[in-house]
FIMAR-683290 format. One line per field, with one value per residue (C-alpha): residue number from 0; chain; x, y, z. Coordinates in steps of 0.2 Angstrom, whole numbers. Layout:
BEGIN
nr c(NUM|...) .
kette c(A|...) .
c1 c(X|...) .
c2 c(Y|...) .
c3 c(Z|...) .
END
This chain:
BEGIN
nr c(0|1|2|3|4|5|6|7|8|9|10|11|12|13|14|15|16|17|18|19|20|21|22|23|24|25|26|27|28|29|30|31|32|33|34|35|36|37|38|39|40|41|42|43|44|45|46|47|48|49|50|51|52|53|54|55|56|57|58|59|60|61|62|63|64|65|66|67|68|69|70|71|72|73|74|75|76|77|78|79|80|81|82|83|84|85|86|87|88|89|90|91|92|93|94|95|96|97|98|99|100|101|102|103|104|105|106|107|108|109|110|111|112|113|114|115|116|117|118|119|120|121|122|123|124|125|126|127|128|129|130|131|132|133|134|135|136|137|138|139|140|141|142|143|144|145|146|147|148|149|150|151|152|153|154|155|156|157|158|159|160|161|162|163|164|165|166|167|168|169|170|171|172|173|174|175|176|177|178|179|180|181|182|183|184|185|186|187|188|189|190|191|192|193|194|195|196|197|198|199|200|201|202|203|204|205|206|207|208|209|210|211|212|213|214|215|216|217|218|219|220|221|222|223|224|225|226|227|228|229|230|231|232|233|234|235|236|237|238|239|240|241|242|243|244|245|246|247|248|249|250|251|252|253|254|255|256|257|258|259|260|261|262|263|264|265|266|267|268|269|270|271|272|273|274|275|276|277|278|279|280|281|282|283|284|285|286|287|288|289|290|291|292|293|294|295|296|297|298|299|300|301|302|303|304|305|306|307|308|309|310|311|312|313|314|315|316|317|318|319|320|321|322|323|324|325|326|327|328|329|330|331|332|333|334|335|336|337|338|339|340|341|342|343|344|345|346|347|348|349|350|351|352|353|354|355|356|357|358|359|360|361|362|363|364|365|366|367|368|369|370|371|372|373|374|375|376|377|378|379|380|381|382|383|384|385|386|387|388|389|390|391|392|393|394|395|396|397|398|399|400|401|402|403|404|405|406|407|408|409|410|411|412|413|414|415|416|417|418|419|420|421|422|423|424|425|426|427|428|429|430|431|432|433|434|435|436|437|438|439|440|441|442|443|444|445|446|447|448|449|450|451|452|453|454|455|456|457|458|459|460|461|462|463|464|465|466|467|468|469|470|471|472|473|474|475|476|477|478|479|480|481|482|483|484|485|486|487|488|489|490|491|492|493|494|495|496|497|498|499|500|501|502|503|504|505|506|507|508|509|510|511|512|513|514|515|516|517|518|519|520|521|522|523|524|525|526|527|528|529|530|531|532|533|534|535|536|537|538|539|540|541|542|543|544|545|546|547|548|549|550|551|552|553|554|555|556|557|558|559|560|561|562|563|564|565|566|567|568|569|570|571|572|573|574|575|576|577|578|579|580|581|582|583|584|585|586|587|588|589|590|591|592|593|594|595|596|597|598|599|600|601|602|603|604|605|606|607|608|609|610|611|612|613|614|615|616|617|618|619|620|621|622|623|624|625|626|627|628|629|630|631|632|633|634|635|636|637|638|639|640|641|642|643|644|645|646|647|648|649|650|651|652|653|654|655|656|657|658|659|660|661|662|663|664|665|666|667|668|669|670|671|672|673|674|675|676|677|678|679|680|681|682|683|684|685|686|687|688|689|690|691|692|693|694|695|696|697|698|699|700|701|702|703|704|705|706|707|708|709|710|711|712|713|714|715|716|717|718|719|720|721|722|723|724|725|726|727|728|729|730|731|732|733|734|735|736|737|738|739|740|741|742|743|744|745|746|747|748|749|750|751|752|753|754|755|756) .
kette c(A|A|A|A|A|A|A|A|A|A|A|A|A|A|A|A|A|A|A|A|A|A|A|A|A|A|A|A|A|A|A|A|A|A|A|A|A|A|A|A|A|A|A|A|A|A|A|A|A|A|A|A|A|A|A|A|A|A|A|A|A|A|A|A|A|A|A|A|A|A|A|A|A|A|A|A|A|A|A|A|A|A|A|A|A|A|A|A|A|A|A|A|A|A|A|A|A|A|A|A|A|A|A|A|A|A|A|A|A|A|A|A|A|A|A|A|A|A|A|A|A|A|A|A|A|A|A|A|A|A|A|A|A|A|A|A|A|A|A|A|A|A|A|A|A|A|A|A|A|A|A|A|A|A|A|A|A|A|A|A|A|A|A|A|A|A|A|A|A|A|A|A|A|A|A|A|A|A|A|A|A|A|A|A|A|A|A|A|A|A|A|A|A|A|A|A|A|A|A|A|A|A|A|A|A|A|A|A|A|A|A|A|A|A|A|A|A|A|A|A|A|A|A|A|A|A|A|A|A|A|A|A|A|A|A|A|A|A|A|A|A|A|A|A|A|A|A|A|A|A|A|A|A|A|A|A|A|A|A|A|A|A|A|A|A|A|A|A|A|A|A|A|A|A|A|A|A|A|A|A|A|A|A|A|A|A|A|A|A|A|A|A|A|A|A|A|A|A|A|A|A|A|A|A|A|A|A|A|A|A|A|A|A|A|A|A|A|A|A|A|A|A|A|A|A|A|A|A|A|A|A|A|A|A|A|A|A|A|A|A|A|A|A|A|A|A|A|A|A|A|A|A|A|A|A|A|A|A|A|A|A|A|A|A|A|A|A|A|A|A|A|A|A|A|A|A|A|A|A|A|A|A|A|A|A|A|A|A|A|A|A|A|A|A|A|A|A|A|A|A|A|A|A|A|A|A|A|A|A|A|A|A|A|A|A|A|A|A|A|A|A|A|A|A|A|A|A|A|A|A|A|A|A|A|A|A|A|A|A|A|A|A|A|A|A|A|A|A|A|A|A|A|A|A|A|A|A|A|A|A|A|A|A|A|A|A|A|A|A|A|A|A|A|A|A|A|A|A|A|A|A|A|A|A|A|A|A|A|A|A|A|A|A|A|A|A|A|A|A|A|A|A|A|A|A|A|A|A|A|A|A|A|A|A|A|A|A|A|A|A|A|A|A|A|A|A|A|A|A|A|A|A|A|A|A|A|A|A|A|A|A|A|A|A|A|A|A|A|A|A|A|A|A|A|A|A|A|A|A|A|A|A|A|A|A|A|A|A|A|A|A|A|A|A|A|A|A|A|A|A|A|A|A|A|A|A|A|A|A|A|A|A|A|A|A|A|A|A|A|A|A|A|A|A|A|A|A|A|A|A|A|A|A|A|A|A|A|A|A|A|A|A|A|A|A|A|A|A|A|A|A|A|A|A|A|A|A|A|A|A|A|A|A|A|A|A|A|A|A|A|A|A|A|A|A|A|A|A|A|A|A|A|A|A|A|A|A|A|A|A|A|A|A|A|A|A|A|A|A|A|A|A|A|A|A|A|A|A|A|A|A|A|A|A|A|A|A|A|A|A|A|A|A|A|A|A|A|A|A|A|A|A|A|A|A|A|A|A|A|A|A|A|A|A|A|A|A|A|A|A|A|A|A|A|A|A|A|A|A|A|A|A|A|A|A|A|A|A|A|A|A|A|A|A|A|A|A) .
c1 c(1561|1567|1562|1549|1552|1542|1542|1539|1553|1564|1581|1577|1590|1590|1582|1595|1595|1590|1604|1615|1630|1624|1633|1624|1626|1629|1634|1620|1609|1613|1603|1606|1599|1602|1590|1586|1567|1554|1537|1528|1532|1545|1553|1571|1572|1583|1592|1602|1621|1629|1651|1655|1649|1659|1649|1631|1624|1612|1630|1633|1652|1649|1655|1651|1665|1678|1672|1674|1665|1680|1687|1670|1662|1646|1637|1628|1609|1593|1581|1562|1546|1532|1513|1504|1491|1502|1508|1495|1480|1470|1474|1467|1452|1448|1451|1439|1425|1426|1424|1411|1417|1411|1418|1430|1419|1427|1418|1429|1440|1456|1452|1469|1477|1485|1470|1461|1461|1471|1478|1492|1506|1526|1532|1549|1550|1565|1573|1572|1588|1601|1610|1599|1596|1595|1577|1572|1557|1543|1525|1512|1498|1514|1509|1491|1495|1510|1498|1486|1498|1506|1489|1487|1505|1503|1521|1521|1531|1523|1504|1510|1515|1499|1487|1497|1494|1478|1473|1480|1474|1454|1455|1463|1457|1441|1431|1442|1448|1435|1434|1431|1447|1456|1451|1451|1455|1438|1438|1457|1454|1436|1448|1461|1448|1440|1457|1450|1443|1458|1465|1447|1445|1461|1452|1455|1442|1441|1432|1422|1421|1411|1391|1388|1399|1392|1404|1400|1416|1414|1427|1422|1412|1402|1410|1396|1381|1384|1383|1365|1370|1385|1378|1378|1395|1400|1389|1400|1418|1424|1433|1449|1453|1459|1448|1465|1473|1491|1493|1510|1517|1512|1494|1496|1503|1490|1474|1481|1482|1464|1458|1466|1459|1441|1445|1451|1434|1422|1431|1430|1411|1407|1407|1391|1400|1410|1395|1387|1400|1404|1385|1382|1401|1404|1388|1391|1408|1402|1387|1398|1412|1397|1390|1407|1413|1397|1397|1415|1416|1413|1429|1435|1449|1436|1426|1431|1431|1411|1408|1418|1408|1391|1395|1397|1383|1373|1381|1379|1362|1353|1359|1355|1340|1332|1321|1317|1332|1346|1363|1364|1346|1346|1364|1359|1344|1351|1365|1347|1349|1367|1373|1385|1373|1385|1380|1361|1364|1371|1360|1345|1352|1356|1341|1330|1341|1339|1333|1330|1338|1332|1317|1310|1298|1299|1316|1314|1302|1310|1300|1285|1294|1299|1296|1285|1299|1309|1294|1291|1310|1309|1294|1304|1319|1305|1306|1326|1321|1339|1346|1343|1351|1343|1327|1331|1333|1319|1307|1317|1313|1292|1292|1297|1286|1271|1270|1263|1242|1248|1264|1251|1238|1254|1258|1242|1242|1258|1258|1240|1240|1226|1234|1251|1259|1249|1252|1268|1270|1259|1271|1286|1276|1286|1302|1315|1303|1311|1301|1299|1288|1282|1279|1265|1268|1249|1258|1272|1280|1282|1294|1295|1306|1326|1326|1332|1342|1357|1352|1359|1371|1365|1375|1378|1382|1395|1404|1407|1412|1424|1434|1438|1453|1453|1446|1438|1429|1420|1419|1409|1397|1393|1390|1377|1368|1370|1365|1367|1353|1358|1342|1348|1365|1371|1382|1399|1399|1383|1390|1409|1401|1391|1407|1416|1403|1401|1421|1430|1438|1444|1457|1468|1475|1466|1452|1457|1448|1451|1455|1441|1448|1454|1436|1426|1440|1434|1414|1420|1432|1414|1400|1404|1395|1395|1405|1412|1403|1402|1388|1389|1373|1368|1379|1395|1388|1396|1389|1399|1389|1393|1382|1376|1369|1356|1354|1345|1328|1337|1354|1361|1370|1386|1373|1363|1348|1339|1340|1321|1319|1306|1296|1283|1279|1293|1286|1302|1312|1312|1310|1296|1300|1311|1321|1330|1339|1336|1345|1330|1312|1310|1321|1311|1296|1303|1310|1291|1280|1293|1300|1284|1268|1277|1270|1280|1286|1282|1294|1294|1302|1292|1276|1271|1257|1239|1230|1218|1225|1217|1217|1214|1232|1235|1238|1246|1258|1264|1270|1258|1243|1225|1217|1212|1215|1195|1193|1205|1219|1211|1212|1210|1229|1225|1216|1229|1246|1238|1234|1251|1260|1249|1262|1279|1288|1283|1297|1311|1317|1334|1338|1331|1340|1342|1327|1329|1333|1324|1312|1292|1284|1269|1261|1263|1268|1255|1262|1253|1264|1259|1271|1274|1284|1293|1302|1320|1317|1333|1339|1326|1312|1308|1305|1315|1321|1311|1296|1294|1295|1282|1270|1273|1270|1254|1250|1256|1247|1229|1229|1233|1224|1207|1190|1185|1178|1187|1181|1190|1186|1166|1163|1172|1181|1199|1204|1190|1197|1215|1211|1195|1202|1219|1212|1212|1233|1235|1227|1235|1251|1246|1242|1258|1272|1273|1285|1273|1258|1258|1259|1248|1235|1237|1235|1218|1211|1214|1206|1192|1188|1181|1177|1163|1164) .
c2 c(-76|-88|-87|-101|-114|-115|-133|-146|-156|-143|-144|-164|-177|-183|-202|-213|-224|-242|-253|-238|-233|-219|-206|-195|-176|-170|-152|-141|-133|-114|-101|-86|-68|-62|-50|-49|-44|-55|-53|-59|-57|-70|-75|-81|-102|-114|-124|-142|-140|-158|-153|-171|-171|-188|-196|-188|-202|-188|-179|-181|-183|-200|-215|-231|-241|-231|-234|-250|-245|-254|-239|-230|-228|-230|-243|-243|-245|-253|-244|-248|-239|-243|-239|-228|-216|-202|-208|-218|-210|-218|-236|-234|-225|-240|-252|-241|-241|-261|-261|-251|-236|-219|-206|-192|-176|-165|-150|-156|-142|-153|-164|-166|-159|-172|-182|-166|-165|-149|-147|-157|-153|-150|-132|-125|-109|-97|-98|-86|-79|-88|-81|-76|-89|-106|-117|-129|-140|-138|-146|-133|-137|-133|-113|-118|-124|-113|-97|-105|-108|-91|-80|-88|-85|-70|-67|-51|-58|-75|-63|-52|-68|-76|-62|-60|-77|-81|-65|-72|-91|-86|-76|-90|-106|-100|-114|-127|-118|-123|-117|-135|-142|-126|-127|-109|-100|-91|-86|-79|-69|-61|-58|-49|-39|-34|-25|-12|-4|-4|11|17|18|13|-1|-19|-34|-46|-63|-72|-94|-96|-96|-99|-82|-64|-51|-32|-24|-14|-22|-41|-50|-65|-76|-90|-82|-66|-50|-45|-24|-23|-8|1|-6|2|21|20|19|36|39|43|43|59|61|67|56|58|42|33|19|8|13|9|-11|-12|-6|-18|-32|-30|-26|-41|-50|-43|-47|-67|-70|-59|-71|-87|-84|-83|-102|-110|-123|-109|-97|-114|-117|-100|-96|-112|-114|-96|-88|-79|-70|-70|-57|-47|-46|-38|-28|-19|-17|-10|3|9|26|36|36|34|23|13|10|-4|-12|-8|-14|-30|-33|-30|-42|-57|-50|-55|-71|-77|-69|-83|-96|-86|-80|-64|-53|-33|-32|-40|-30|-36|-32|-16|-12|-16|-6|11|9|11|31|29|42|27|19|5|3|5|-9|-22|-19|-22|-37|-44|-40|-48|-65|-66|-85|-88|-106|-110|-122|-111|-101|-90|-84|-67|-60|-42|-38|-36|-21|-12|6|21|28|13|11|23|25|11|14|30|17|9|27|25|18|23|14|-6|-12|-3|-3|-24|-26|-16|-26|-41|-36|-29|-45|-53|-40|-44|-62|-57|-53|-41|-33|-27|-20|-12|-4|1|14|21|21|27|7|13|30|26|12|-1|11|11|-6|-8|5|-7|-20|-15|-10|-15|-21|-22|-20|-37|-43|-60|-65|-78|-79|-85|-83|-85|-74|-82|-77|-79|-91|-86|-84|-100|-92|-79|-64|-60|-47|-33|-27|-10|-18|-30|-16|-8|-24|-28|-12|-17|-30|-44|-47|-31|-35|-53|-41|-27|-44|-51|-35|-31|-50|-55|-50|-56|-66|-77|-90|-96|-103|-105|-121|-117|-124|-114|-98|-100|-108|-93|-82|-93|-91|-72|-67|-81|-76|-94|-83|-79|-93|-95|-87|-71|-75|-77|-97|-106|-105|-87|-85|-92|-85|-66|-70|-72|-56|-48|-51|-51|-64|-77|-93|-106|-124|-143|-150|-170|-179|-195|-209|-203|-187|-170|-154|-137|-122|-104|-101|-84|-75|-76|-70|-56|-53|-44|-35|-19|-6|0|12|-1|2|-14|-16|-12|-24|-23|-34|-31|-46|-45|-59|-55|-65|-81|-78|-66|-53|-39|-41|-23|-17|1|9|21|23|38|28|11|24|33|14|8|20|27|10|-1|9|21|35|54|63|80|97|92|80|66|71|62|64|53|58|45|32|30|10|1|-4|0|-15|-20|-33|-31|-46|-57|-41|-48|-31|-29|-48|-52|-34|-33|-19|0|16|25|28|39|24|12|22|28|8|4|20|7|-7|5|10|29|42|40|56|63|61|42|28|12|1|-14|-31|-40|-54|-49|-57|-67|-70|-56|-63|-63|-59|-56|-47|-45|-33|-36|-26|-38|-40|-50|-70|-82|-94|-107|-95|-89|-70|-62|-43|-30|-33|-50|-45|-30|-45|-53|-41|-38|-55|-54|-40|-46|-62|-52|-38|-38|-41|-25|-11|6|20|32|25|25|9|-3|-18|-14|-27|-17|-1|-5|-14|-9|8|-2|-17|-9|-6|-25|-31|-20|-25|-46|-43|-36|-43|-61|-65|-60|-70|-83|-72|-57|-71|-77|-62|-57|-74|-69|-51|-57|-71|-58|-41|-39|-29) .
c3 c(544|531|512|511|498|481|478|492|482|484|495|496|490|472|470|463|449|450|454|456|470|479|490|498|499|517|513|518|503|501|496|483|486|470|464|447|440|431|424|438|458|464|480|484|481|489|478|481|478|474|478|471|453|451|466|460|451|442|435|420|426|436|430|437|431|440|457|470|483|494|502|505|523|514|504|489|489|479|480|472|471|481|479|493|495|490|475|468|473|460|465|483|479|466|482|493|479|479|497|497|507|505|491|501|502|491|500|516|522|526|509|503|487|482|479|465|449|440|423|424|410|411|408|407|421|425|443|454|461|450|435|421|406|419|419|430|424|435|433|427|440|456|451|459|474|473|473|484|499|496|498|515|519|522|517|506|493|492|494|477|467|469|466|450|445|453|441|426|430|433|417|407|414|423|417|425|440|457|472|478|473|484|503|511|494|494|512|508|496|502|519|508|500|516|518|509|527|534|520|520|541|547|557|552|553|563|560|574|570|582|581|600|605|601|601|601|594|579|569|573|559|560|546|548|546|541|555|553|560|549|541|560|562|545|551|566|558|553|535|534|518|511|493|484|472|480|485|496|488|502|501|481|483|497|487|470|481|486|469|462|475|471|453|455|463|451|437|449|452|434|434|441|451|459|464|470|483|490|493|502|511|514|513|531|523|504|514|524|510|496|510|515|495|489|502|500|497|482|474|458|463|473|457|449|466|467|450|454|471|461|446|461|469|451|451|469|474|463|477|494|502|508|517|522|534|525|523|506|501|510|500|481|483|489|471|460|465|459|448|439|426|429|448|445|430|442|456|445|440|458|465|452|454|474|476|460|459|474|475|492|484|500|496|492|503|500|486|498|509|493|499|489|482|475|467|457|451|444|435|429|423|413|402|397|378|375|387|382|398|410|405|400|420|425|416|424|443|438|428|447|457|447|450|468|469|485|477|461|475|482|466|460|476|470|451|439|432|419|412|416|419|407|392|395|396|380|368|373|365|350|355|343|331|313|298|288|273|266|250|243|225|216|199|193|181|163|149|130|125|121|101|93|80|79|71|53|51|38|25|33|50|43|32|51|59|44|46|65|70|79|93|93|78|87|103|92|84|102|107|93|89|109|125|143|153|166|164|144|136|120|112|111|94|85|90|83|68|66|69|56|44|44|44|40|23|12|4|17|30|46|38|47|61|80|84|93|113|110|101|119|127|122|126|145|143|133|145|161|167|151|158|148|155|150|155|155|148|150|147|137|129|133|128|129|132|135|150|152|135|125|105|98|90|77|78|85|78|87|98|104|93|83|66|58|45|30|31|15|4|-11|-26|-35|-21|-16|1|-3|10|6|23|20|37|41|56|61|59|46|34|34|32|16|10|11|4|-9|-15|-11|-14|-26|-18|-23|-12|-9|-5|13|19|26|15|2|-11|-5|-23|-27|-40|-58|-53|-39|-37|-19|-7|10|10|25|33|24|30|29|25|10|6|3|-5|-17|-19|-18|-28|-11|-7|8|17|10|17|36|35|31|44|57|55|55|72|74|75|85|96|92|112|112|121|117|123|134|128|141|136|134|149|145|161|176|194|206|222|240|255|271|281|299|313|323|339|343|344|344|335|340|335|354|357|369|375|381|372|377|396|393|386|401|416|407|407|427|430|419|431|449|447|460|455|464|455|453|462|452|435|437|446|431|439|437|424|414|417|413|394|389|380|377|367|351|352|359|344|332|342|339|320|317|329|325|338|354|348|361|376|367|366|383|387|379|384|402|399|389|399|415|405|393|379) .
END
């Protein structure tokens, strides 16, 4: 058998050029068998071979001028294109629409190709079987039809190349590659995936067309509706495949071709469109394909084929219908007693889908035949709290199971619904939740005001600072006269005026002081967080501000400890307050009663003499003191210094530290918080989860549950029996979990509403 060709242009004559001598080439094409390897599969092509360069009119050795034409057997020929069907496709179908003829079904099995739409662009490829490095230009969308005529070739060569890119082409362009626009390609590839019963059985499918005709051979399928006894057909052929791993390299290419197969149509089906039109134009062989896959053998080399066959099965179910003795129905339930999570994963989810975008509300009717023992292991899924996906599509099928008034009467004669399966369903009321808190402030919090003023360096602070060199010595001031507090600024001016004006010395040039950017410069490189701003006002003004600190009360020393100043009334001063800076507490003490109330001290240190004076001359002064304003001083001096010790800082203890430089707050902030527990919801604010499908079997199971009373449960009527010793938690449950309100509401209205409490 000949190589096929690749191209449907290739091996034909070359157009000529407009108004052009042509010659044309009767040497017969050859073909090259050369073998070389490439990244992907590829068969031997046929290529032209023009012997005339000089005569090829697409050579770039012909030459017009050169040639009469006299001596030549054949003439020269016009040539000019004309618009058809095939090559203006577009044209026509704008003439049908005016007439008024129907649109070409696309769903049509003989619809041709030539009229779809795919991705369309112009791509350099290597050629098969010719020297390596040569290209030919090839449109991109010729590897789709390429790979779609190969797989139904049956050609091995052609068959490997297009599962390789069919593989790579549904992972890539999934979204853009249909099923509609490829006749047969979904029925080809389910056909090479039901190979997988020949390696498993050694017996090949066959595939009846016919509806009329029944057929009782084992290995015949009915590919239009599905065979209805394939599971007896699948009991009755005997494995024989070895479960050793030694495997021939035949058996190998065989089994990566069905895999491949499996694959491209697991990517195909995750598009809507696509799981769309294989469910309603090959639902027969879409049936019989899941059925045969999902019962392959337990293999570990069979598994990703499984797992492929059970994610279409989840994607394709939603568009078909079932009852009690479907295959497919009859299939996915036995994987729920899987030992491969992964199996009983899928399985829920394709079982919960069955008709679920169907408007026939009858479509699943194989939720009423459930048996006893399905039932209760799913309830036993419903205790995975580990396991989110599991227990996620559990909650999806009871969610589904629920909705029916006789399914719930069904399930009440398997499962305890008052001690077992609506607590349950209650403590995943909160699964997942996350702590959160919200805030209502009352009051806010209120601050004193920054200080206005930059504190004045005392005598003993500058005699340090003027022993340090620049810029550690403006570092050092900052450090003691300024603090950081993101809510006040300072102008860039006042604080290098004040710099200026404490160690700029008039006797030496530059004052012997930093300049005024390295100056601002240093505040950034002191606090961490002081930025230098300017802030336009209104109209032309500019103001420049150091963003970020605030000054002092009073200065620090190098230790971080404020300067206490005395603050007793001096008349011998103008300012009429002695304003001394002490660095502790002891020496502003001995400073006041030694120097001010010329008290004696005593042997120990600290202690000073309190006899009673011979005069009343013993007053407080103390920051303008009111005490013994209306009395007159006092001879009592005991009184007059423990009244005096009241306005000094007490003691500070040798392993102090230094105290926090943060503003007094003059008004507390009132905050209420309420803390909540709640449960996933999206973007949009909607719940969703596990959770949110336990709040809604309740609700299911609140509204089917009978008006009967309970037998076992002293005569209450059932929906009394399930919530009346379950309300407490449901409530405790709305108060907290914001996101389950709505249904947590709808749910008590529906239990309130028939049960008194």
């Amino acid at each position: 058998m000949s190589t096929p060709r690749t191209s449907l242009r290739q091996g034909l004559r070359q157009a000529p050029k407009v108004n052009q001598p042509f010659i044309p080439d009767t040497t017969p094409a050859r073909r090259s068998h050369l073998n070389h390897n490439f990244e992907s599969p590829q068969p031997t092509v046929a290529l032209p071979v023009n012997l005339n360069p000089a005569a090829n009119p697409q050579s770039a050795h012909f030459a017009v001028d050169s040639w009469d034409g006299k001596n030549q057997a054949q003439l020269p020929m016009s040539t000019r294109e004309v618009a058809t069907p095939g090559n203006r496709p577009s044209l026509y179908a704008n003439l049908r629409d005016r007439k008024g003829a129907r649109q070409p079904d696309y769903y049509d099995t003989y619809f041709p190709l030539n009229y779809l739409e795919v991705p369309r662009s112009e791509s350099t490829h290597p050629l098969p079987g010719i020297e390596h490095g040569a290209y030919l230009d090839i449109p991109a969308d010729h590897i789709y039809k390429r790979a779609h005529y190969g797989l139904q070739s049956d050609i091995p060569d052609e068959v490997d190349f297009a599962l390789y890119h069919l593989v790579q082409i549904s992972n890539q362009r999934w979204d853009k590659f249909k099923f509609e626009g490829f006749p047969l390609l979904a029925e080809t590839l389910m056909q090479k995936a039901l190979d997988i019963t020949l390696l498993c059985t050694g017996v090949k499918w066959e595939f009846e067309h016919d509806p009329r005709e029944s057929n009782n051979r084992v290995n015949v399928l009915n590919s239009l509706h599905g065979t209805r006894d394939i599971l007896d057909k699948l009991q009755k052929l005997p494995t024989t495949l070895p479960n050793d791993t030694l495997e021939t390299y035949e058996f190998n290419h065989q089994l990566r071709n069905i895999k491949e197969a499996t694959l491209v149509l697991r990517n195909m089906v995750l598009l809507k469109e696509n799981a769309f039109y294989v469910s309603r134009y090959a639902r027969g062989l879409l049936r019989d394909f899941l059925v045969i896959l999902i019962n392959t053998p337990n293999q570990p080399r069979l598994n990703e084929i499984k797992n492929d066959a059970l994610d279409i099965a989840e994607e394709v179910t939603k568009f078909l219908k079932t009852d009690p003795e479907d295959p497919l129905w009859i299939s996915l339930v036995k994987c729920l007693d899987s030992s491969d999570r992964a199996h009983v994963v899928r399985a829920l989810w394709a079982l919960t889908h069955f008709a679920t975008e169907l408007d026939d509300a009858e479509g699943n009717r194989a939720m009423d035949s459930l048996a006893k023992p399905t039932l209760q292991q799913l309830y036993y899924h419903t205790l995975l709290d580990l396991d989110k996906d599991i227990l996620s599509g559990t909650l999806d099928f009871w969610y589904q199971y629920t909705l029916s008034r006789e399914n719930i009467e069904t399930l009440m004669d398997v499962i305890n619904f008052p001690i077992v399966f609506v607590p349950r369903m209650i403590a995943l009321l909160t699964y997942e939740a996350r702590p959160t808190k919200q805030e209502t402030v009352l009051q806010e919090e209120k601050v004193a005001p920054a200080p206005s003023e930059i504190p004045r360096v005392p005598p003993e602070l500058l005699k340090e600072l003027m022993e340090l060199s620049e810029p550690e010595r403006s570092s050092q001031w900052l450090r003691c006269c300024f603090v950081e507090d993101a809510d006040c600024e300072i102008t860039q001016i006042a604080l290098w005026q004040a710099y200026q004006s404490r160690f700029a010395d008039p006797r030496i040039p530059g004052g012997g002081v930093l300049p005024a950017a390295e100056f601002i410069k240093n505040v950034s490189n002191t606090f961490t967080n002081a930025q230098a701003q300017v802030i336009n006002g209104p109209g032309t003004t500019t103001k420049f501000i150091i963003k970020g600190i605030r000054p002092l009360v009073a200065a620090c020393t190098f230790a971080g400890f404020p300067y206490l100043y005395c603050r007793w009334a001096d008349n011998s001063k103008p300012s009429k307050m002695c304003q001394r800076a002490f660095t502790s507490p002891t020496d502003l003490r001995s400073h006041v009663f030694g120097e001010h109330m010329n008290l004696e001290p005593t042997e120990t240190p600290g202690q000073y003499k309190l006899d009673t004076a011979e005069s009343p001359i013993h007053a407080c002064q103390w920051d303008n003191c009111t005490r013994f304003r209306a009395s007159g001083p006092s001879a009592n001096t005991a009184m007059v210094a423990g009244h005096v010790s009241s306005h000094l800082p007490e003691d500070r203890p040798a392993d102090a530290t230094p105290p926090s430089s943060k503003r007094a707050v003059l008004q507390e902030r009132i905050v209420r918080k309420w803390y909540y527990m709640d449960t996933p919801i999206n973007e949009k604010g909607e719940p969703f989860g596990v959770a949110y499908k336990a709040a809604l079997v309740l609700r299911n199971i609140a509204r089917g549950l009978p008006n009967r009373t309970a037998s076992n449960y002293g005569g209450l009527p059932w929906k009394k029996a399930c919530f009346i010793s379950q309300r407490p938690k449901i409530a405790e449950v709305w108060d907290r979990n914001r996101a389950l309100r709505k249904e947590l509401t709808e749910l008590m209205m529906v239990v309130e509403k028939e049960v008194d409490y």
